[in-house]
VOKE-956741 format. One record per residue: x, y negated, z of N, C-alpha, C in turn; residue in one letter. Coordinates in steps of 0.05 Angstrom, whole numbers, plus 32768, in hexadecimal, padded with zeros to 4 digits. Atoms other than C-alpha are relative to their C-alpha. Example, Ala and Ser with C-alpha at 12.3 -4.5 7.8 and 13.67 -1.06 7.14 Angstrom:
// VOKE-956741
80128018800080F6805A809C80127FE88000A
7FF080187FFF81118015808F7FF17FEA800ES
// end
This chain:
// VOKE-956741
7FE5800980077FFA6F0378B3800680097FE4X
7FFD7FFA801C800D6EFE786D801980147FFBX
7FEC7FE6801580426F31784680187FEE8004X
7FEB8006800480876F2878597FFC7FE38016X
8008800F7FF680736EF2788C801C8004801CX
7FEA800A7FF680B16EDF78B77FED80048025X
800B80037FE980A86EF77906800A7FF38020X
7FF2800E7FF080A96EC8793B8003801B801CX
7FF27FE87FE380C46EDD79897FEF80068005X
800D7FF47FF580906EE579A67FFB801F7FFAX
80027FE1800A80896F247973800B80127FFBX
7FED7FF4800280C16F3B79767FF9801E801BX
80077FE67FEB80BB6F88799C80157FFB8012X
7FDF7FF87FE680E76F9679DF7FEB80208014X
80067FEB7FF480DF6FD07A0A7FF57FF58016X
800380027FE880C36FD27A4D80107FFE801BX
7FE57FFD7FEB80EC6FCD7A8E7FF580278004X
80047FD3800780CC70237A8B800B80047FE8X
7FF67FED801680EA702D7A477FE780027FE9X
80187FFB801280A170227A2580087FE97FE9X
8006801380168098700A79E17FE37FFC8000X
80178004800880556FEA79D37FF87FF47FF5X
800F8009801A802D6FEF79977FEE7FEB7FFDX
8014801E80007FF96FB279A680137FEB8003X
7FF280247FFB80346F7F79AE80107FFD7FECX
7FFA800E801F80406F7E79697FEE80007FEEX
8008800C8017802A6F5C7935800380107FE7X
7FF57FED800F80246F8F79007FFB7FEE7FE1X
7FF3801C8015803C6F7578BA7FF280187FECX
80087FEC801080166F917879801D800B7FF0X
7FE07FF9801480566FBC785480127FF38005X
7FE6800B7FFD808D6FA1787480078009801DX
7FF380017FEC80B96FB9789D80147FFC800CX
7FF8801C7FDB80D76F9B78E4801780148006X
7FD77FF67FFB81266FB478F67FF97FEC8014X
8001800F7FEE81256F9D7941801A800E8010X
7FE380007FF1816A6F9A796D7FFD7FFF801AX
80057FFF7FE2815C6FB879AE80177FFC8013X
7FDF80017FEE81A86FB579C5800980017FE4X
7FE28008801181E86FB079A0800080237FFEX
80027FDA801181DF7004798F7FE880118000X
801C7FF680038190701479947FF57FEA7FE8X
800E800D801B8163700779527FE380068003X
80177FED80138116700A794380017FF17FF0X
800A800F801880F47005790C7FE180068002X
801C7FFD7FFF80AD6FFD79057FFB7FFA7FE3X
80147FF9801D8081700E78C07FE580038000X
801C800480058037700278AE800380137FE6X
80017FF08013801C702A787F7FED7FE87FEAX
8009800F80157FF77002783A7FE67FF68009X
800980077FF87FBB7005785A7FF07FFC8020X
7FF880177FE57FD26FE778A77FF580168018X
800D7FEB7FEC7FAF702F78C68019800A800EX
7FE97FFC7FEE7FF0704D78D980177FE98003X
7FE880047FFA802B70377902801880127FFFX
7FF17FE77FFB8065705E790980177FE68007X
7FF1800B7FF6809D70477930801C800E8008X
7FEF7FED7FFE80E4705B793680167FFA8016X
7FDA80057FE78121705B7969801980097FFAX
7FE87FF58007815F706D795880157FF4801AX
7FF480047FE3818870737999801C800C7FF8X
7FE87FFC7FFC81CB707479A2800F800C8019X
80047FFA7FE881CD709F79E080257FFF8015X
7FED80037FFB8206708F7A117FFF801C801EX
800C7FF17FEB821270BD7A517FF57FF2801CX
801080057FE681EC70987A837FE27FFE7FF8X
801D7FFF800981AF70A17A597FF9801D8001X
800C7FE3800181AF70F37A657FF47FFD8020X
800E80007FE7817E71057A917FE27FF27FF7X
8014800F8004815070CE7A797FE680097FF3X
80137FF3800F810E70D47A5F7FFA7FE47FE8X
80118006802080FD70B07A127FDE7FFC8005X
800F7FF5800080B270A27A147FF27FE77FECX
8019800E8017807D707D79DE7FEC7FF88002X
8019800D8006804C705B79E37FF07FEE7FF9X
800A8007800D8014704A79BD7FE37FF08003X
801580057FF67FDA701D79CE7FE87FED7FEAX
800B800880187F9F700779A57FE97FED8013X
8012800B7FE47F766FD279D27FE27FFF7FEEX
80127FFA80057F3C6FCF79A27FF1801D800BX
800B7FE57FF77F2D701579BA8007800E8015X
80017FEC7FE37F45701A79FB801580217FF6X
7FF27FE280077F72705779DA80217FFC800DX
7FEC80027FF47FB4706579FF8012801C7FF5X
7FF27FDF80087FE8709E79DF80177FF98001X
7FF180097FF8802270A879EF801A80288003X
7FEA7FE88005806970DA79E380167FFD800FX
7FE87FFC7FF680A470EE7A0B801280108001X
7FF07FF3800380E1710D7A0580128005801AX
7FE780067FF2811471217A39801C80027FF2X
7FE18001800F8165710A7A21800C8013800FX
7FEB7FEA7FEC819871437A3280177FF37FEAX
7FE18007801181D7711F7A17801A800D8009X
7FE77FF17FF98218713D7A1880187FF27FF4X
7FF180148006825771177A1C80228010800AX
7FED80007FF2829C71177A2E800780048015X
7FFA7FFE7FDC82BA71287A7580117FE27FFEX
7FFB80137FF382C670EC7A9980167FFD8014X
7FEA7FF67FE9830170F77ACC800F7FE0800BX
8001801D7FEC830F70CB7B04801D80088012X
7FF67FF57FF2835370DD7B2E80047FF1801EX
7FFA80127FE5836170C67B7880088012800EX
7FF97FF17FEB838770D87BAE7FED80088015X
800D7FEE7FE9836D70FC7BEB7FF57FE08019X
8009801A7FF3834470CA7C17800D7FFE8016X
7FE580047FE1837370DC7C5780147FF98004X
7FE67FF3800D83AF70D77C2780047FDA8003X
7FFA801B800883D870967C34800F80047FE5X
7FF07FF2802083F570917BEE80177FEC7FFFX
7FF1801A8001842170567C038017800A8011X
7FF080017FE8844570807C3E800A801F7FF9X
7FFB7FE48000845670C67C1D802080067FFCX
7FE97FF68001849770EC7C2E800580188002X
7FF67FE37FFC84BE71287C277FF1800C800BX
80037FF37FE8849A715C7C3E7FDE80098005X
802380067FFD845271447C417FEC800A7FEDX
80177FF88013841971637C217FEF7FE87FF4X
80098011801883F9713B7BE87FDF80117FFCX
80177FF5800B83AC71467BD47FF77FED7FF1X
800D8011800F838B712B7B9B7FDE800D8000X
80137FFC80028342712C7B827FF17FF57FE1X
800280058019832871287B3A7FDD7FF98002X
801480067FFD82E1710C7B3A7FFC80087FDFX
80098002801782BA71257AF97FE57FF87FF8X
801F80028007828071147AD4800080107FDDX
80007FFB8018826D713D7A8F7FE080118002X
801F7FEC800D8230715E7A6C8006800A7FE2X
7FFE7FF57FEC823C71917A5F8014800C8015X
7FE87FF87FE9826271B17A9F801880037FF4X
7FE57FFB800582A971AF7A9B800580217FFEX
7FEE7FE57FF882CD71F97A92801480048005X
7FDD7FFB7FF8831271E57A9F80067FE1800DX
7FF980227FEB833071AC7ACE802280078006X
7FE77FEF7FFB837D71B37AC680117FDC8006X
7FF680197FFB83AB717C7AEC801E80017FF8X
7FF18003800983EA71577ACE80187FF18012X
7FEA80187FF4843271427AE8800D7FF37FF0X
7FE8800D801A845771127AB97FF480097FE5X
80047FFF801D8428712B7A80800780227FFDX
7FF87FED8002843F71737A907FE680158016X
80177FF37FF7840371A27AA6800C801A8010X
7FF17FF37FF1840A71C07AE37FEE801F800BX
80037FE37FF68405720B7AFB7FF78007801BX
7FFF7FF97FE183E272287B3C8016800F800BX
7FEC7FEE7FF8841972437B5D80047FFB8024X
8003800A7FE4840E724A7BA9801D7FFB8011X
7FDB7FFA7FF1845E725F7BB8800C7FE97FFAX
7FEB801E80078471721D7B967FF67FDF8010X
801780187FF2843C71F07BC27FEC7FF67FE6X
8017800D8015840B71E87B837FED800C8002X
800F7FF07FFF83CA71F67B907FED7FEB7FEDX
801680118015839371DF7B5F7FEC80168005X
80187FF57FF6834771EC7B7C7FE87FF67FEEX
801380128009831071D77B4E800A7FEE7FF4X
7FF3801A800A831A71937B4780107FF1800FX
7FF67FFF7FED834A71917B7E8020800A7FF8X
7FEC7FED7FFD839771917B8080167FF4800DX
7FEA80047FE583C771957BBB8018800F7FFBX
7FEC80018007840F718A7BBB800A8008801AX
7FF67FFB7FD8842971B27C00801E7FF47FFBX
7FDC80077FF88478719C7C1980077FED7FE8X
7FFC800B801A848071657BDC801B80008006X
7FE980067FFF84C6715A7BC87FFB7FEB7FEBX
80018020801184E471187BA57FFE80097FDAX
80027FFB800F84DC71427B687FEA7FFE7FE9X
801D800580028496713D7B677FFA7FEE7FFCX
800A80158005849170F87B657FFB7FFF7FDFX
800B7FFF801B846D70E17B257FE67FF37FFEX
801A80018002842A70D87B067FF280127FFAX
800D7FE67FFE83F371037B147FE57FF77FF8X
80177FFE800983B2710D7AE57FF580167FFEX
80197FE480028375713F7AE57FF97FFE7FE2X
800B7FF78015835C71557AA07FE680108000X
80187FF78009831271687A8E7FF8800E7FEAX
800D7FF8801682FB71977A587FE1800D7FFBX
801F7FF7800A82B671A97A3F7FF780007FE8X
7FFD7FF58021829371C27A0180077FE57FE8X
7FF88016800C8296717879EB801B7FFB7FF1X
7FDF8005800B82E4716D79EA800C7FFF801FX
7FEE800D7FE48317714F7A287FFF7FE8800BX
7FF7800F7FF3831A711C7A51800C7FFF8013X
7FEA80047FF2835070FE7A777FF67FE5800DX
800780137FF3835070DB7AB4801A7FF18000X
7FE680117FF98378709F7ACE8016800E8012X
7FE87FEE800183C070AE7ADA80077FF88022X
7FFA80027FEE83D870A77B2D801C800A8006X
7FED80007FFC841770927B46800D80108012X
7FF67FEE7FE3843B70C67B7B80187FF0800DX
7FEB80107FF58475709F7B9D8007800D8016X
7FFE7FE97FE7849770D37BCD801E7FEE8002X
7FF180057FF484C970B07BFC8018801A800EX
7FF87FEB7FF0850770DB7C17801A7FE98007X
7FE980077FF7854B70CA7C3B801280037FE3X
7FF07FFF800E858670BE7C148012801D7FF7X
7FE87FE2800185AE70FF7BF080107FF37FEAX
7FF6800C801485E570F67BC37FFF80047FDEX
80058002801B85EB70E67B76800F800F7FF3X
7FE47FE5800C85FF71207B4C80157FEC7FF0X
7FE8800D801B863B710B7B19801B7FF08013X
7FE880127FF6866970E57B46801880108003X
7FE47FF1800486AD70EE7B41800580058023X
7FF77FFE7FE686C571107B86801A80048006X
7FE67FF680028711711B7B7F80137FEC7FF9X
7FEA8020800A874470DA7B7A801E800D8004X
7FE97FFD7FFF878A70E87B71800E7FE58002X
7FF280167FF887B170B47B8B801B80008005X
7FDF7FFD7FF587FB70A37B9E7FF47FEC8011X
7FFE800F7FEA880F70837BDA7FFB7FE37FF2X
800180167FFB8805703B7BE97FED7FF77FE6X
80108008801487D5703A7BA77FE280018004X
801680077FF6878870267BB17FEF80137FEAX
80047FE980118756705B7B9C7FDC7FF0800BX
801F800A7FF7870970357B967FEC801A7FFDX
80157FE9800186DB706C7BAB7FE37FF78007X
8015800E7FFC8695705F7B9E7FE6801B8001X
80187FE97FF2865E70847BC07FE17FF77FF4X
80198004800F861670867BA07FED80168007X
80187FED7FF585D670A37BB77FE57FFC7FF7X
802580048007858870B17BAB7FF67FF68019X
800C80027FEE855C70967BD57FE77FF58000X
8021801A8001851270747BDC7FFD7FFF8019X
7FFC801E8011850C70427BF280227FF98006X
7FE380047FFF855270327BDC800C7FF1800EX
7FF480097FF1856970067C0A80088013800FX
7FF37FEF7FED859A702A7C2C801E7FF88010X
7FD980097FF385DA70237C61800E80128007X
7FF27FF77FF58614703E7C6880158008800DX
7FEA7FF87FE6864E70647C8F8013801D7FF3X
7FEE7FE8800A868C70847C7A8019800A8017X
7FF67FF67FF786B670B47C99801E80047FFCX
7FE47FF78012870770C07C87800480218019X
7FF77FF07FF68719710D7C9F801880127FF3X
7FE67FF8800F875B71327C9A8005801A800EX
7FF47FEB7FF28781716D7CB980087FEF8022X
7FF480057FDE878F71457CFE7FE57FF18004X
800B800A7FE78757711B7D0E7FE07FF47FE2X
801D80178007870B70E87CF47FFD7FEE8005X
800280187FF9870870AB7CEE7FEB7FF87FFBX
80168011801386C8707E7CE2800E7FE77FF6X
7FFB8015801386D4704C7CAD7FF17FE78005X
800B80117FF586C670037CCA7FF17FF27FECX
801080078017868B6FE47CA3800F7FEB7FF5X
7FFF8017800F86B26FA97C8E8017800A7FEBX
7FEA7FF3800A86E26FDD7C687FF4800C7FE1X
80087FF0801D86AA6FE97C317FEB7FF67FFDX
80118013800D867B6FC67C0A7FE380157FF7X
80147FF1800E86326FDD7C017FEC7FF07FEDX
801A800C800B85F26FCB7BD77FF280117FF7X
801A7FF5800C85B26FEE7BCD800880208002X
7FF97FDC800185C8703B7BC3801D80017FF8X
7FE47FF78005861670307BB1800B7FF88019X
7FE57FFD7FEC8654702D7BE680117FF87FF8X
7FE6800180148692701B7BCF80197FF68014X
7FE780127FEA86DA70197BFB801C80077FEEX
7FDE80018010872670117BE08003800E8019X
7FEE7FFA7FF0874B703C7C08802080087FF4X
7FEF7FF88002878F70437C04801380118008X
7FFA7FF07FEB87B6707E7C1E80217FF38006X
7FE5800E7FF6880070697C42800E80108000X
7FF47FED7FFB881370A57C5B7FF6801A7FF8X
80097FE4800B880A70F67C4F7FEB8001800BX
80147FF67FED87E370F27C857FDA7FED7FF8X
80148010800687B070C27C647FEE800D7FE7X
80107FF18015879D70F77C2E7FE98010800EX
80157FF07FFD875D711C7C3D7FE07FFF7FF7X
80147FFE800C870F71167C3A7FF57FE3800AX
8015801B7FFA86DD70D57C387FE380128004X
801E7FF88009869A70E97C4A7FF07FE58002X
800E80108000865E70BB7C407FE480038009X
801E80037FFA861970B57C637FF07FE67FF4X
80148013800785E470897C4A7FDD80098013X
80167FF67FF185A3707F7C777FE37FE97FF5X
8011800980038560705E7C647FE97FFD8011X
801080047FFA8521704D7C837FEC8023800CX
80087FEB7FFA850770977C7D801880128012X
7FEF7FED7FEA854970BC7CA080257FF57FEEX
7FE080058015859670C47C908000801B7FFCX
80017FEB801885B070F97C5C800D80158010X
80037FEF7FE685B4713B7C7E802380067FF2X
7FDD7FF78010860171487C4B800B7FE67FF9X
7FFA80208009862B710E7C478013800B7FDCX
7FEC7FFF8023865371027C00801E7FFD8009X
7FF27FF07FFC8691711F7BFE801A7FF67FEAX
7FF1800A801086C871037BDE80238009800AX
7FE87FF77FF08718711C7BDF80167FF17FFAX
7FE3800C800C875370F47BD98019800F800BX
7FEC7FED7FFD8790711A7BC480157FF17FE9X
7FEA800B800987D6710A7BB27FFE80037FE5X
7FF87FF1801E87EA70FF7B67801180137FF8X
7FF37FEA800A880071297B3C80117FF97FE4X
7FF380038020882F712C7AF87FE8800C7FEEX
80157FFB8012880071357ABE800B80197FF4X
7FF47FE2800F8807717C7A9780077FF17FE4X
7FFF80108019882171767A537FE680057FEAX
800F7FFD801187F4716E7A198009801B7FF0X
7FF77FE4801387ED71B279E97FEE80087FF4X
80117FF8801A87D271D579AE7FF77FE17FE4X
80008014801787E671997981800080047FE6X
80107FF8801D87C971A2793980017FEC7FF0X
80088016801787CB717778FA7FDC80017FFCX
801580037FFF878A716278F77FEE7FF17FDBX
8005800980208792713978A880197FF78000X
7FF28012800A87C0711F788180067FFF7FEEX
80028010801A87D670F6784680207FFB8000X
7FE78003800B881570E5781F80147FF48011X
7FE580177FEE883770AA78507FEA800F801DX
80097FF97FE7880970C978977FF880138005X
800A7FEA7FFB87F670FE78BE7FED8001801EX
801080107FDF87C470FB78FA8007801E8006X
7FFF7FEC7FF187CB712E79347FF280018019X
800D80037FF187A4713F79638009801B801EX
7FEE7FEA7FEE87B9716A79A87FE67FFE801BX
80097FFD7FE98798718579E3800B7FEC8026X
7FED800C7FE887A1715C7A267FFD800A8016X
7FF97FEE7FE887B8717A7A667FF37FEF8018X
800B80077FED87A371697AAC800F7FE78003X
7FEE801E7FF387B0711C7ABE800580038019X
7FF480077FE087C8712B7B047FF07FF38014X
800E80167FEF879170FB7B2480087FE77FF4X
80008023800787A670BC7AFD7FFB7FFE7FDBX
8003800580168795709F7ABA801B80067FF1X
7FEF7FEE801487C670C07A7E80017FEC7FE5X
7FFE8006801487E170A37A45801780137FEFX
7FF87FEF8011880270C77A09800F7FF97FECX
7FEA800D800B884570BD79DD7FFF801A7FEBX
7FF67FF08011885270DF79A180177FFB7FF1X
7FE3800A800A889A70D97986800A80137FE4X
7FF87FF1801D88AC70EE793A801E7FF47FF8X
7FDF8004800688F070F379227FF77FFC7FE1X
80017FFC801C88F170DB78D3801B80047FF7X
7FEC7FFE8008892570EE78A6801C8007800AX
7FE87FF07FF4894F711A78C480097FF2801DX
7FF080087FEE895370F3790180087FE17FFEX
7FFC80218005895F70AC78E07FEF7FF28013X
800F800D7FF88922709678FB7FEF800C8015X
80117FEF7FEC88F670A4793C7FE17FE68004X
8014801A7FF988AF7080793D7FF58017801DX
80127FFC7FE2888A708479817FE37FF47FF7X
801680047FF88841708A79857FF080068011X
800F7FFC7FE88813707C79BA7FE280057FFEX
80207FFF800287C8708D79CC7FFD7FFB8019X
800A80137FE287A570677A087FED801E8010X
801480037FEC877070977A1E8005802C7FF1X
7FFF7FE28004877470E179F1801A80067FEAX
7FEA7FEE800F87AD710779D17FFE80037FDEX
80017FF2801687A070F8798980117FDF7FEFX
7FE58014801287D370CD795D800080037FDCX
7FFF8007800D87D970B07918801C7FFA7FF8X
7FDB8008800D882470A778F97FFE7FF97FE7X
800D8009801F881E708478BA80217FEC7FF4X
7FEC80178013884F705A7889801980137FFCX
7FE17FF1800D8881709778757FFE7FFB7FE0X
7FF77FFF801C88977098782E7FEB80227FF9X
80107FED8004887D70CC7804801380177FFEX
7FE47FE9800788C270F8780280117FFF801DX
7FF47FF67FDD88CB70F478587FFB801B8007X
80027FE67FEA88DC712A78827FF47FED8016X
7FFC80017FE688B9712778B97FFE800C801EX
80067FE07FF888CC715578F47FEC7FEF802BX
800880047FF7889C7144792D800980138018X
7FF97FF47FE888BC715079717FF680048016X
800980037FEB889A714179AA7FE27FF58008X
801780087FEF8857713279C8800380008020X
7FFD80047FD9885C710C7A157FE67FFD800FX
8012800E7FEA882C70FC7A4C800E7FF1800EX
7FEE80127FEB883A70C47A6F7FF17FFA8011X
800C800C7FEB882270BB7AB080037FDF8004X
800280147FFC881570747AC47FF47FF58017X
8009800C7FD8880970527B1880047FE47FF6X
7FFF801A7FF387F6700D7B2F80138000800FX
7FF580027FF288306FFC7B5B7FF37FE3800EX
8007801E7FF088216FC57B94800E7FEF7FF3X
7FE58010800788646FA07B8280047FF17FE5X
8001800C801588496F687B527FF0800A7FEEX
801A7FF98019880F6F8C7B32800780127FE8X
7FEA7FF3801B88416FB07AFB7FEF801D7FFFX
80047FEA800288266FEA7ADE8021800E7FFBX
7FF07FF87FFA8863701C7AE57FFB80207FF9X
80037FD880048870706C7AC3800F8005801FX
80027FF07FDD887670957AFB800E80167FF1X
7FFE7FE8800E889070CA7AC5800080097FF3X
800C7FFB8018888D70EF7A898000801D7FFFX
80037FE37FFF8878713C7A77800280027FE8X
7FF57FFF8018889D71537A3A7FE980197FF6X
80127FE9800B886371817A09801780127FF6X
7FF27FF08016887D71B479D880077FF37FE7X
7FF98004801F889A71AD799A7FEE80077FF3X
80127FEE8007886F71AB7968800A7FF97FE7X
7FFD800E800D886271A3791F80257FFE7FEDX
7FF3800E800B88A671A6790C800D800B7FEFX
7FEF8000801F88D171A178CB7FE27FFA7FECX
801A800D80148888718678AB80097FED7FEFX
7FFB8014801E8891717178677FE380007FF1X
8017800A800D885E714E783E7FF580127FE5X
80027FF580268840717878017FF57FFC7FF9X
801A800F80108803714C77ED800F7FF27FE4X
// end
């Protein structure tokens, strides 16, 4: 074959289904050498020497880990002479930990509740041996601690009495002299009965014949939940007839209105699900209104030539929404502007001259009720503050 001579397939090298290369099934080329593509990440190369006596042949392996263990071996055959030689290596590759997580093969993972012991199992593979195997909740690496139900064995770790706290995702971690690997992440899904939702308001102040929507809200998995309310007082318990209160999914919700004295007292609420009903019901108190305290510790907060903003502390609303009056006397009394604030105690008075007195008298609370009688909102009252603020003259 001439110099630089283009090689068909047939001459092309491949390995053996054993892993052999062999030197008689090529076509050796004078000074030129053959780059052959054993896979998409293994290389040889084969080289003649000037005059065609040696071969030399190369591999360049890209070793993955299902090639440790394996054995590498060469060989060389010369059929003119019947000569057979031949080299082997054993691969010891070393890779990454592999981590595999799964629940416990006994473990339904579809039916876990309150209560129930949890087992997982981290399957590894690495070279060399792992020296640490540490498992994750939420990304947060967790502690043996037997008093808390955490036990982590090996590659082993059991969750005794779970609570709904626990739910989450749960991964094992692998280290070895290599580096880490992390396995896939597993869902925990811990079912319990309904308890209630912190934050809710429990305390309604109401007046007679006025409607007070108290809405009950709870945890639960699986959230579908029903339920049943209670009214109790100083004389007697009633149950609350279901068509007296609207549910969906984990809220409650009933208008009650009290009539009489005797209609003030407590709501409780159960909610029950599929796993049980809630061992404390929610707790709610309806109690008569009250007059609002007055606002206090009123302070100039800025002001400018024609305004002055003020700002004041607000007192207890009694049980009902509060609104807020501020009343300035200008000019000795000539003039009285009234200002209001919807929701907090802080007021703006603006458009005086630059040479007003102005002696700021009063800060009110004004209570404010729904009455039945045409929908009208209606004061119920007013709570006179302190004097504040006064004989304030402008010196900007």
């Amino acid at each position: 074959m001439k110099k630089n001579q283009a090689l068909d397939k047939a001459a092309v090298p491949r390995l053996s289904k054993e892993g052999k290369f062999w030197a008689s099934r090529l076509k050796i080329l004078y000074d030129v050498r053959i780059i052959v593509i054993l896979s998409d990440r293994d290389l040889i190369y084969v080289t003649t020497s000037v005059d065609g006596n040696v071969t030399i042949s190369t591999l360049v392996v890209s070793p993955q880990p299902k090639d440790d263990g394996t054995t590498l071996e060469c060989v060389a055959e010369n059929k003119a002479t019947t000569t057979v030689l031949s080299d082997a290596r054993h691969l010891t590759v070393h890779y990454l930990p592999t981590a595999s997580a799964s629940f416990g093969s006994s473990l339904d993972a579809s039916n876990i509740k309150e209560g129930d012991d949890v087992y997982f199992e981290c399957a590894i593979e690495a070279n060399p041996k792992v020296s640490l195997v540490s498992w994750r909740h939420n990304n947060h690496v967790l502690s043996h601690n037997v008093s808390a139900g955490v036990i982590i064995s090996n590659q082993s770790l059991v969750l005794q009495r779970v609570v709904r706290a626990w739910a989450g995702l749960y991964s094992c971690h692998a280290h070895n002299l290599v580096g880490d690997g992390n396995s896939n992440s597993l869902r925990l899904d811990v079912k319990y009965a309904p308890v209630c939702s912190p934050g809710q308001t429990t305390t309604y102040a109401v007046a007679r014949q006025e409607d007070a929507e108290v809405t009950c809200t709870v945890q639960a998995n699986p959230p579908q939940a029903s339920f049943q309310w209670t009214f109790n007082n100083t004389a007697d318990t009633i149950d609350v007839p279901q068509g007296r209160f609207s549910s969906s999914s984990v809220t409650s919700v009933i208008t009650y209105t009290p009539m009489t004295s005797l209609d003030y007292g407590t709501l409780l609420c159960w909610a029950s699900n599929e796993i049980g009903t809630q061992r404390e019901p929610c707790v709610f108190h309806i109690v008569p209104a009250g007059k609002p305290d007055p606002p206090s510790n009123c302070t100039v907060v800025h002001r400018t030539r024609t305004s002055v903003r003020i700002r004041c502390l607000a007192g207890n609303d009694g049980g009902l929404p509060q609104h807020f009056l501020l009343r300035a006397k200008v000019d000795h009394g000539e003039h009285t502007v009234n200002v209001t604030a919807s929701s907090r105690p802080t007021f703006l008075a603006q458009g005086y001259a630059a040479t007003t007195r102005s002696d700021v008298r009063r800060v009110f609370a004004r209570r404010q009720a729904l009455y039945n009688t045409g929908g009208v909102l209606r004061p119920l009252g007013a709570v006179q503050g302190l004097d504040v603020l006064r004989g304030w003259t402008d010196t900007s």
